[in-house]
Residue frames relative to the residue before (quaternion, step in Angstrom):
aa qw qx qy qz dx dy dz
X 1.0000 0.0000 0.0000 0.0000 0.00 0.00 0.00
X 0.6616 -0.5885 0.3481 0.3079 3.37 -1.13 0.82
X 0.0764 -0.8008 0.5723 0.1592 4.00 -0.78 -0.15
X 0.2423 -0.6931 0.6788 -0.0105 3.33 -1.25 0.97
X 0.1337 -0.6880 0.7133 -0.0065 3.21 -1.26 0.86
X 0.0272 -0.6586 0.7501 -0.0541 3.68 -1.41 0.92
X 0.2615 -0.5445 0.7841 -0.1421 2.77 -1.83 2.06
X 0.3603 -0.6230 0.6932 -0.0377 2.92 -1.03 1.75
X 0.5573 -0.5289 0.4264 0.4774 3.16 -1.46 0.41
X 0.6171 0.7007 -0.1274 0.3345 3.72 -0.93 -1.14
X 0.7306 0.4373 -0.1529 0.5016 3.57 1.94 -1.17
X 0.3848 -0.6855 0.5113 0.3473 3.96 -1.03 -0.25
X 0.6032 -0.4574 0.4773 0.4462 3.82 -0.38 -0.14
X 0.6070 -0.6122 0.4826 0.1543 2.80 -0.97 0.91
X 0.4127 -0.7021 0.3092 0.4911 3.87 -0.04 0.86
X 0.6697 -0.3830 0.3847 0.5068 3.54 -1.57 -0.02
X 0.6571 0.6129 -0.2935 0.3262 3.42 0.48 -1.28
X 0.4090 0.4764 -0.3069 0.7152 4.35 1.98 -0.71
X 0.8312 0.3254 -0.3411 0.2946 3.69 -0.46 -0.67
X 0.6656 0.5613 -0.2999 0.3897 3.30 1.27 -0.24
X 0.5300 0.5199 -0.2421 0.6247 3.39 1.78 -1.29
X 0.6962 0.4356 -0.4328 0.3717 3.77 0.90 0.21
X 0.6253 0.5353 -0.1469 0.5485 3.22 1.13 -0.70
X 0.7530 0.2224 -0.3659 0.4997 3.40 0.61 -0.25
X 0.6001 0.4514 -0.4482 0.4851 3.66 0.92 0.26
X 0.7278 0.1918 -0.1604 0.6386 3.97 0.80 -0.02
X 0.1193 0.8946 -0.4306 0.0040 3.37 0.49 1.19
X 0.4545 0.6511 -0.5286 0.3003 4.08 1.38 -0.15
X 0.8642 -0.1822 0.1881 0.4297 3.85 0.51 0.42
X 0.1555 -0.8244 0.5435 0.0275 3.76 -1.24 0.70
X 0.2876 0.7631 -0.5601 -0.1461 3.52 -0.93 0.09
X 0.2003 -0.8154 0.5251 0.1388 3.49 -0.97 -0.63
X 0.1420 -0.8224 0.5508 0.0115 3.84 -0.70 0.75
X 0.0812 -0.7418 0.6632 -0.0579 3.53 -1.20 0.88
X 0.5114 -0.5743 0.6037 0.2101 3.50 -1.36 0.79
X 0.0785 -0.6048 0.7501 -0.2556 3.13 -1.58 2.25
X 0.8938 -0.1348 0.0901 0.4181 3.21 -1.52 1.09
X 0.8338 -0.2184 0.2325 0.4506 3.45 0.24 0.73
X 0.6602 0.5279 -0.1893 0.4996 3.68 0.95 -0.51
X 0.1994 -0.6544 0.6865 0.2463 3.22 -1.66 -0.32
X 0.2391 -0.6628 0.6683 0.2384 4.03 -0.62 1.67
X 0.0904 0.6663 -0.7165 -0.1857 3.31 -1.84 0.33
X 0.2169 0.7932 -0.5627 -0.0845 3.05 -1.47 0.78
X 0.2242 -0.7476 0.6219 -0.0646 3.41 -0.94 0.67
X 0.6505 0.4369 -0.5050 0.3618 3.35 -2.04 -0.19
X 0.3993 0.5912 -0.6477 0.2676 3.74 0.63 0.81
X 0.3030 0.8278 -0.4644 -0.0857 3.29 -1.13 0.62
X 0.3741 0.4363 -0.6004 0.5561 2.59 0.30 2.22
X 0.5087 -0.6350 0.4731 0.3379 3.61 -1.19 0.16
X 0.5942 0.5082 -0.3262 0.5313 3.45 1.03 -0.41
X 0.6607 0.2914 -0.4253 0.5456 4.43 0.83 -0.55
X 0.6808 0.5151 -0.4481 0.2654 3.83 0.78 -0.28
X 0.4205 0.7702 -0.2084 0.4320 3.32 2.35 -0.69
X 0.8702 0.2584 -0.0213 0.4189 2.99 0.51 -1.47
X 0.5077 0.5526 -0.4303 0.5017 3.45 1.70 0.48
X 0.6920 0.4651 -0.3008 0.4630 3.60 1.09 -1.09
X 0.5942 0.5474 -0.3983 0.4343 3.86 1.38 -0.18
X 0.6167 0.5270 -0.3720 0.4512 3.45 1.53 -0.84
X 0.4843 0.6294 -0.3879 0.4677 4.00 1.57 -0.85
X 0.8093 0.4859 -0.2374 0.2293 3.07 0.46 -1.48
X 0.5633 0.5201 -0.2910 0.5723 3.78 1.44 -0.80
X 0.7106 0.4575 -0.2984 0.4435 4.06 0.77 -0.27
X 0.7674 0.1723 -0.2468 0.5662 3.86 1.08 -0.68
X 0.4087 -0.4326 0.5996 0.5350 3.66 -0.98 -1.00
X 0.2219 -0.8138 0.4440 0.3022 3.47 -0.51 0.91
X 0.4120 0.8553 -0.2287 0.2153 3.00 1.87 -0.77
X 0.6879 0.2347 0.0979 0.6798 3.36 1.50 -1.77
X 0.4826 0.6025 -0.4206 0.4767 3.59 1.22 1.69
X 0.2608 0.7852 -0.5010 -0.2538 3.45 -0.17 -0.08
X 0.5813 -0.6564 0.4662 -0.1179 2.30 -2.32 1.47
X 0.0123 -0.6979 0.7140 0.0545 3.84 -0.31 0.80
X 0.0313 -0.7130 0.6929 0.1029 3.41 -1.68 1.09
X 0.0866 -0.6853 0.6979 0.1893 4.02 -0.63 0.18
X 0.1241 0.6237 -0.7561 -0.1546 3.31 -2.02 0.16
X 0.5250 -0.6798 0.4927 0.1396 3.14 -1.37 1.53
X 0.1961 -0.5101 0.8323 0.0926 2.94 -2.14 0.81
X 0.4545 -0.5377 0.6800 0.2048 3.47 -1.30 0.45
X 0.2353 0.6038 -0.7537 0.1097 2.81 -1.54 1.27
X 0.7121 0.0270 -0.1969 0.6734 4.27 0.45 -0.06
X 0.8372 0.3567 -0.2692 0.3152 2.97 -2.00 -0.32
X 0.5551 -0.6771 0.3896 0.2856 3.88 1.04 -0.26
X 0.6386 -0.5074 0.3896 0.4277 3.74 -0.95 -0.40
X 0.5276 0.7399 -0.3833 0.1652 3.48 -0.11 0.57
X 0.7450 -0.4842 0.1491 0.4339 3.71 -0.68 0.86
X 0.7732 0.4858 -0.2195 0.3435 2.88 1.09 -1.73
X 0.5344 0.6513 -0.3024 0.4458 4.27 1.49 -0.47
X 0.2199 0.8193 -0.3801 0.3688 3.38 1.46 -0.22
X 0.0653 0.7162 -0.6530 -0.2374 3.78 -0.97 0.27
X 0.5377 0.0349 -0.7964 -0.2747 1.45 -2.48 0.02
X 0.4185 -0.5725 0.6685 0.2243 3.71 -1.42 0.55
X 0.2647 -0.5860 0.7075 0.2932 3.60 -1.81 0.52
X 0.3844 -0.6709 0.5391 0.3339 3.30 -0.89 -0.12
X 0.0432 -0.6800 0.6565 -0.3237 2.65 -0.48 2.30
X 0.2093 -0.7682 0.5890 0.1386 3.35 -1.49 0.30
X 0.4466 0.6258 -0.3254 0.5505 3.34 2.33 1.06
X 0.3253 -0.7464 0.5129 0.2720 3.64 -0.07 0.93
X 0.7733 0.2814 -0.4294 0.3721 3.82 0.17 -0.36
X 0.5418 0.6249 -0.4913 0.2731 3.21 1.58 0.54
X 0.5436 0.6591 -0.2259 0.4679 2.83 1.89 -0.92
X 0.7521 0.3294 -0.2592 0.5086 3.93 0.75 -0.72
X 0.3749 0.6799 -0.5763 0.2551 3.49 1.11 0.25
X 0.4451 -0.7635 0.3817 0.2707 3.73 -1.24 0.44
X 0.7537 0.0705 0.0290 0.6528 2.97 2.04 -0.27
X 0.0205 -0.8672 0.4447 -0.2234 3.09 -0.11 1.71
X 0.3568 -0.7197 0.5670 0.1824 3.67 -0.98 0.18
X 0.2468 0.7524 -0.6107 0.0085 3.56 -0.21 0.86
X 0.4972 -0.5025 0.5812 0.4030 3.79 -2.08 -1.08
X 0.6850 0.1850 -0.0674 0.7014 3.70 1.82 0.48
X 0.0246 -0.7765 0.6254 -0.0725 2.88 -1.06 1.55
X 0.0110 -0.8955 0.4434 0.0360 3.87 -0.13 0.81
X 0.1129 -0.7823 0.5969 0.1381 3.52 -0.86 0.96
X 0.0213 -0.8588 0.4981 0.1179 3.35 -1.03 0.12
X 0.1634 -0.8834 0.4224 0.1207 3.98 -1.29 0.62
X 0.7578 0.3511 -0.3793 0.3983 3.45 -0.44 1.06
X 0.5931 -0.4913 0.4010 0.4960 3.64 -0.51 -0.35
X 0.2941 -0.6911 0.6602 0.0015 2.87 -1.86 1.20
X 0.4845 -0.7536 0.3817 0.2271 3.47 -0.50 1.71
X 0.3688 0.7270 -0.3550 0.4576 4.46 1.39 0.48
X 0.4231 -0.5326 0.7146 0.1632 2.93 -1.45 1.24
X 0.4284 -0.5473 0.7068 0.1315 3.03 -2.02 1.49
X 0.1184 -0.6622 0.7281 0.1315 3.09 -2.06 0.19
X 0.8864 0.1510 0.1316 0.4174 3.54 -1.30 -0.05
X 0.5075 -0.7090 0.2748 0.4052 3.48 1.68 1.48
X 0.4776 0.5858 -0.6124 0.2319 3.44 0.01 1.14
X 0.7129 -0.4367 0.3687 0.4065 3.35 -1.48 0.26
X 0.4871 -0.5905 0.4477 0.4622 3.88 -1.12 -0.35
X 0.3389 0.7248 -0.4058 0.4419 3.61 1.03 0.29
X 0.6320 0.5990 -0.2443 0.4267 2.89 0.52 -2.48
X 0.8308 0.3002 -0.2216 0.4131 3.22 -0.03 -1.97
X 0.4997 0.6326 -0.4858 0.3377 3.83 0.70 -0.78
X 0.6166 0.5622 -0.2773 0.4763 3.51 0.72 -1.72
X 0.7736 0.4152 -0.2189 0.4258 3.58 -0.45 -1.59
X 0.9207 -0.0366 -0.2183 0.3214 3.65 0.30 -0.62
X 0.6426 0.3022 -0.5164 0.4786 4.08 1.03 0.49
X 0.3008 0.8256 -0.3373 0.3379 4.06 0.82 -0.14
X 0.8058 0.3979 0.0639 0.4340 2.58 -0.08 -2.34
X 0.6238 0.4032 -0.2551 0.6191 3.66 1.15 -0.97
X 0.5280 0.4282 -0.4884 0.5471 4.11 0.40 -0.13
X 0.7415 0.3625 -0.3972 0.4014 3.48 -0.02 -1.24
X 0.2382 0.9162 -0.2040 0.2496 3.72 0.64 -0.22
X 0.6370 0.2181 0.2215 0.7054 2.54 0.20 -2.83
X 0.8885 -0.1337 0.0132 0.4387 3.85 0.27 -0.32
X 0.4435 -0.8208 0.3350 0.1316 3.16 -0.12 1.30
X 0.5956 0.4700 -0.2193 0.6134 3.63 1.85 -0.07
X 0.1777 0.8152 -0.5383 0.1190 3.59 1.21 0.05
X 0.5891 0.6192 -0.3363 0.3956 3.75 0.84 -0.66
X 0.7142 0.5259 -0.1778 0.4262 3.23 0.86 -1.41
X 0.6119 0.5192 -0.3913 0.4504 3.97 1.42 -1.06
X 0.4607 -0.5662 0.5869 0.3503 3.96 -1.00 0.54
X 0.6141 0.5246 -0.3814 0.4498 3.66 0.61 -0.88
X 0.5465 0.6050 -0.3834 0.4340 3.44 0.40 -1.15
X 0.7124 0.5473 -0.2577 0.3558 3.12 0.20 -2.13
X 0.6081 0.6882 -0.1755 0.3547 3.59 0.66 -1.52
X 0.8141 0.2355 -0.1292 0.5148 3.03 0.33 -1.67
X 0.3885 0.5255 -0.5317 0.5388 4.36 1.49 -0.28
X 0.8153 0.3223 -0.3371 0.3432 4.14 -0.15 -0.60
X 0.5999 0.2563 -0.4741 0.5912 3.69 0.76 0.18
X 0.6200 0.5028 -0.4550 0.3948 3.50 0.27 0.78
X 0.5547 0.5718 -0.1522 0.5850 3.23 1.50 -0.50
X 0.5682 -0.5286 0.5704 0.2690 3.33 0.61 -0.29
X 0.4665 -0.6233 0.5277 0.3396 4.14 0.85 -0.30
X 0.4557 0.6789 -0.4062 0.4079 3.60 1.26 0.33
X 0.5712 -0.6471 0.4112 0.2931 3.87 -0.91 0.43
X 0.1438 0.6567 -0.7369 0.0715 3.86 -1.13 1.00
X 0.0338 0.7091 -0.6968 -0.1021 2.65 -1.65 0.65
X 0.3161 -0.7001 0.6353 0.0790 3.84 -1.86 -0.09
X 0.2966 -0.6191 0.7259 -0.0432 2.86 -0.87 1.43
X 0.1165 -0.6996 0.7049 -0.0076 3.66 -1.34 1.19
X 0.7161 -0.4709 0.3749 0.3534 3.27 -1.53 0.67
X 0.7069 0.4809 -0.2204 0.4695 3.78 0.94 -0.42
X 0.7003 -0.5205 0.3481 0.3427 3.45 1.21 0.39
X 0.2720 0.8981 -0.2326 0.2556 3.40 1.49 -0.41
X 0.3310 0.6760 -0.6301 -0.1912 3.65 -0.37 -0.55
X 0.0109 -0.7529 0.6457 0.1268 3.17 -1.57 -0.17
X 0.0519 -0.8227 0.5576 0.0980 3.66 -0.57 1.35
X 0.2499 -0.5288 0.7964 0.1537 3.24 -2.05 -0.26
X 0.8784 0.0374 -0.2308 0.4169 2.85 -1.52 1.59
X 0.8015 -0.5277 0.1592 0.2321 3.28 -1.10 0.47
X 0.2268 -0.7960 0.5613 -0.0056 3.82 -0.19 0.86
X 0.0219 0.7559 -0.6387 -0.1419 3.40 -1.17 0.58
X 0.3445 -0.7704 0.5233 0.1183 3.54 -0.77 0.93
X 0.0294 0.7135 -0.6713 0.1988 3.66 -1.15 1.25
X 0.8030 -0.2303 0.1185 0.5368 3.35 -0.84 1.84
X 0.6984 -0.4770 0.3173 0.4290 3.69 0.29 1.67
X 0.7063 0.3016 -0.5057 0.3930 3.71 -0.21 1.15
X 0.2568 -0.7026 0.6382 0.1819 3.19 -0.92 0.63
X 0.0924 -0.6528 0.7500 -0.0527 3.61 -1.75 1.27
């Protein structure tokens, strides 16, 4: 099953030595996304440990990562196959080449773990399709849908009881399902 890490502001990265034992246990790819100027950066489609290495060193020399928070995911395969573009995090879009983009700008970045009970379309992931079509219609009717506990609730017996979370443009986090925390990160 896939694994997500969350950097709170306030926290350091997790050592190199956590990012590797992640990546080589969920090797089909990795990305990860953090709040800039008003935005959420995503990027992703690393799949190796060295292009995911040497992107988060190029992150690191440009923000303070310290006083960022940070959502990483690394992927197991389960739909849509091995490929750069299935990678999380996802914005919450309801445009697939927004969704397979490798690096995107959004006001919501979402990662998610385990399997979602949803027919795929058009070789995306169950995320992909989760996002694009019950998401996208929440964000709709209320554009904070993340933030409502109900919401939250009724996204995890949809999910399967499996873990999402969402980085907002404000630094925010907001999970679903269960997290364990260890020296200010939550997995």
């Amino acid at each position: 099953m896939c694994i997500i890490a969350i950097k709170k502001k306030g926290y350091p990265l997790p050592d190199e030595s956590i990012f590797q034992t992640m990546f080589k246990n969920n090797p089909d790819g990795a990305g990860f996304c953090y709040t800039y100027n008003g935005k959420v950066i995503i990027q992703k489609g690393y799949m190796s440990f060295k292009s995911f290495q040497e992107a988060l060193k190029r992150v690191s020399e440009n923000i303070d990562t310290y006083h960022t928070p940070m959502m990483f995911h690394f992927r197991i395969a389960t739909h849509g196959g091995i490929k750069p573009a299935l990678c999380h995090p996802f914005p919450l879009s309801k445009k697939i080449p927004n969704l397979k983009c490798l690096y995107i700008q959004s006001d919501l970045a979402i990662v998610h773990n385990g399997v979602i009970p949803i027919d795929t379309k058009e070789a995306v992931s169950d995320t992909m399709e989760y996002i694009r079509t019950s998401l996208t219609k929440r964000a709709n009717t209320n554009p904070e849908f993340y933030k409502n506990k109900k919401q939250r609730k009724a996204i995890l017996a949809e999910i399967n009881n499996s873990r999402m979370a969402f980085l907002d443009c404000k630094g925010n986090v907001y999970t679903i399902g269960e997290f364990i925390a260890d020296n200010g990160i939550m997995y």
